[in-house]
Every structure is written in C-alpha cells, then in structure tokens.
C-alpha positions in Angstrom: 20.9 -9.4 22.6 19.8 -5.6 22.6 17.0 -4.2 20.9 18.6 -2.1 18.3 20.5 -5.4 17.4 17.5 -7.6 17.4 15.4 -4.7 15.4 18.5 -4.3 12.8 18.5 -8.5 12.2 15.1 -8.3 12.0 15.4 -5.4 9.2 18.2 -7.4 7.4 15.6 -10.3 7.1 12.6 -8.2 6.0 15.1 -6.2 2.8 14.3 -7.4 -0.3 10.8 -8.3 0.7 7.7 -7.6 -0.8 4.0 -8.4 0.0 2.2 -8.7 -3.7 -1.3 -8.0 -4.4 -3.3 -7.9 -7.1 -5.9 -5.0 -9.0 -7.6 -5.6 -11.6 -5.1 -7.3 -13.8 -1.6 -6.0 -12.4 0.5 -7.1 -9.9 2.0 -4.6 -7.3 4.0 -5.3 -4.3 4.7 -2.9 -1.1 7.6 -3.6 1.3 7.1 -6.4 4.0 8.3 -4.3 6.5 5.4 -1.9 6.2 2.5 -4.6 6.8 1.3 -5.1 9.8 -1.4 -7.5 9.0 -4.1 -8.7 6.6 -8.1 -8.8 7.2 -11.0 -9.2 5.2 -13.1 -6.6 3.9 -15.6 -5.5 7.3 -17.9 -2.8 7.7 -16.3 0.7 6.8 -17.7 3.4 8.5 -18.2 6.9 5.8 -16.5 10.2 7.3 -17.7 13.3 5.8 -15.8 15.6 3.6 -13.0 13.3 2.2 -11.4 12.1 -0.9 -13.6 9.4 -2.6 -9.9 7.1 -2.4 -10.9 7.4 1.6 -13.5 5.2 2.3 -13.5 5.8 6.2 -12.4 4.0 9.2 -12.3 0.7 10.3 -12.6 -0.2 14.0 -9.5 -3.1 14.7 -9.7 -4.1 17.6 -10.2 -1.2 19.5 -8.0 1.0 17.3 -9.4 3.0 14.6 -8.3 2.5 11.1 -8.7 5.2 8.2 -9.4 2.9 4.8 -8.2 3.8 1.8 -9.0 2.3 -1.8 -6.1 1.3 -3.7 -8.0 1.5 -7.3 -9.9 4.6 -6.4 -6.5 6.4 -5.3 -4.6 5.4 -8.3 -7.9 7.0 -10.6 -9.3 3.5 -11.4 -12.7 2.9 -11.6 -14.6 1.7 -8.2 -15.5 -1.7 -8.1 -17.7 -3.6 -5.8 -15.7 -5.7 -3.0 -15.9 -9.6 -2.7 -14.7 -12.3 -0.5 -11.3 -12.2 -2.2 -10.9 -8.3 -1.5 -8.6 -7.9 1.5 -7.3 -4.7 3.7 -3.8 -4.7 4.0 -3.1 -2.9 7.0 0.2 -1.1 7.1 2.4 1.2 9.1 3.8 4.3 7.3 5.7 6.8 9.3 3.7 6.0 12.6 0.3 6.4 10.7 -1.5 3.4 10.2 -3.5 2.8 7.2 -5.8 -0.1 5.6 -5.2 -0.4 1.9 -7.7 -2.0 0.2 -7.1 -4.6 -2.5 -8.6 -6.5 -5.1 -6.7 -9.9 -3.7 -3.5 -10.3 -1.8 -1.1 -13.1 -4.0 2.3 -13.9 -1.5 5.3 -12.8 -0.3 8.4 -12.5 -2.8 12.1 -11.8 -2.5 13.2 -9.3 -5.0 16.8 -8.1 -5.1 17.6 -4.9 -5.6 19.4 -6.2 -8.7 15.8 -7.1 -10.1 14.4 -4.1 -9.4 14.8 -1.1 -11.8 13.5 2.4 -11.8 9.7 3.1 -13.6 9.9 4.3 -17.2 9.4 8.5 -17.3 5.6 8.6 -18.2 2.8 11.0 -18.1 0.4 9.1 -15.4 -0.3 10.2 -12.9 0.1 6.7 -10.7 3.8 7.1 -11.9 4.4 9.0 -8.7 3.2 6.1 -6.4 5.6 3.4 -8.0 9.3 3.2 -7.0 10.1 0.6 -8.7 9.9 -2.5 -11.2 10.2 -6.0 -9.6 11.4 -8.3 -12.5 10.3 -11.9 -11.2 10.6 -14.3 -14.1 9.1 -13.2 -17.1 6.3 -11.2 -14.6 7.0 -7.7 -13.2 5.5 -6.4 -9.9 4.6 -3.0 -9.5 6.1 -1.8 -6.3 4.7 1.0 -4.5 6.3 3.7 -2.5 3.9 3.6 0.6 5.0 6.8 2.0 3.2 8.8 -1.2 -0.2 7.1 -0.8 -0.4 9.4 2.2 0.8 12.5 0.2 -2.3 14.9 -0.8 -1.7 15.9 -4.4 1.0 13.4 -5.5 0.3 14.2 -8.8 1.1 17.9 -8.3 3.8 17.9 -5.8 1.8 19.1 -2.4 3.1 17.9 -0.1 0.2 17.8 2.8 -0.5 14.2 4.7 -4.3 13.2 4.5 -5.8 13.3 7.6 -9.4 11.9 8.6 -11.1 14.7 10.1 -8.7 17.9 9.7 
C-alpha cells in the first residue's frame, strides 16, 4: 500500500474525531488528528518577553516545546496546576505546541451533522471556537487549533507567536 493511501485511510479514521478536555467547568474538544500526545504537567522553563498565555518551553525528549495556557489565552483567570492538569501536546501547521489543560476527559466521535456553527457573540474566545459538538444533552466546545497560534485573534493580526522573535 503507498503512503499517500495509508496517510488518507489513516485521515478517514481520524474525521469526526475529537480529543475533549475540560476548563474550569466547560468542555472543549480539538481534532484527534492534531494531538500528538499527552503528558503531565513538568517543569516549564520562563522565556522573557512573552504573552502571560506562554508559559515557556518544555524540554520532550530532547525536543523543545513552547507551552501555552489554555485559560490564560482564552482571558481566564490563572489557576494553580494539579496532578489532574495535563499538556496536550499538538501539531499545528508543523509547529508544535503543549496546551495546557485543566484535565483531559476522552476521545468522542462527533459527526459533522452534530456539529453546528458558534452563536455571533461579542467575546473575544468566539474567535478560537469553530464549532458546537452536540453529544447528548452536553455540548463540547471545539477549538480551531490553528488560531491559538494567531497573535491578536481578537483583532484580526494575523502574526504567528514565536518564542524568541
């Protein structure tokens, strides 16, 4: 089988996807085909001159990781980390990033069918959500990943963070 066609299945099998997490008492969800893993909260190392959402780097395995805050970047108050807080470490657009979250909850199937566009509102956070997972009687908050990288989100610049520059 060739790669394409064995990176396409894998695709097909990933749609619909979605990684849930939880922050203070809402439920979000980000694409399974972003994640790359899930750690425990470690040692972040501080790097000058950044947005307080930034927290630093992580060292993973011999590949350094900038952390962000997930609460902190939405405009949530900070709160202190436990041994339920996890980083989500994903891959967005050959950047990766560690998200950090209150708890991770499981992996759900939501099909486009069940996911409707978010309500036109005035918060800023709006313009990280894609979408409205119905699941039951719950709905998840889905996240576009590629906006969390996006400096300015709320005001429409369009510059990438980077650590450092």
């Amino acid at each position: 089988m060739s790669v394409n066609i064995q990176e396409e299945l894998e695709e097909d099998t990933q749609k619909g996807k979605f990684l849930t997490f939880i922050m203070g008492e809402d439920f979000y969800g980000i694409e399974i085909n972003h994640v790359r893993e899930i750690i425990g909260i470690q040692p972040i190392t501080e790097v000058p001159d950044q947005p307080e959402y930034l927290r630093g780097i992580i060292n993973l395995r011999g590949k350094i990781i900038p952390v962000m805050d997930i609460r902190l970047r939405f405009g949530k108050v900070f709160m202190d980390y436990n041994d339920r807080t996890c980083i989500i470490v994903v891959d967005i657009e050959n950047v990766s990033l560690g998200l950090i979250v209150d708890a991770v909850s499981e992996v759900l199937s939501i099909p486009d069918t069940e996911i409707v566009a978010p309500p036109e509102m005035n918060k800023g956070g709006h313009n990280f959500i894609k979408g409205i997972g119905k699941v039951g009687s719950e709905v998840k908050l889905l996240l576009d990943c590629k906006t969390l990288l996006v400096k300015g989100a709320w005001d429409g610049n369009e510059q990438l963070d980077t650590l450092g520059g």
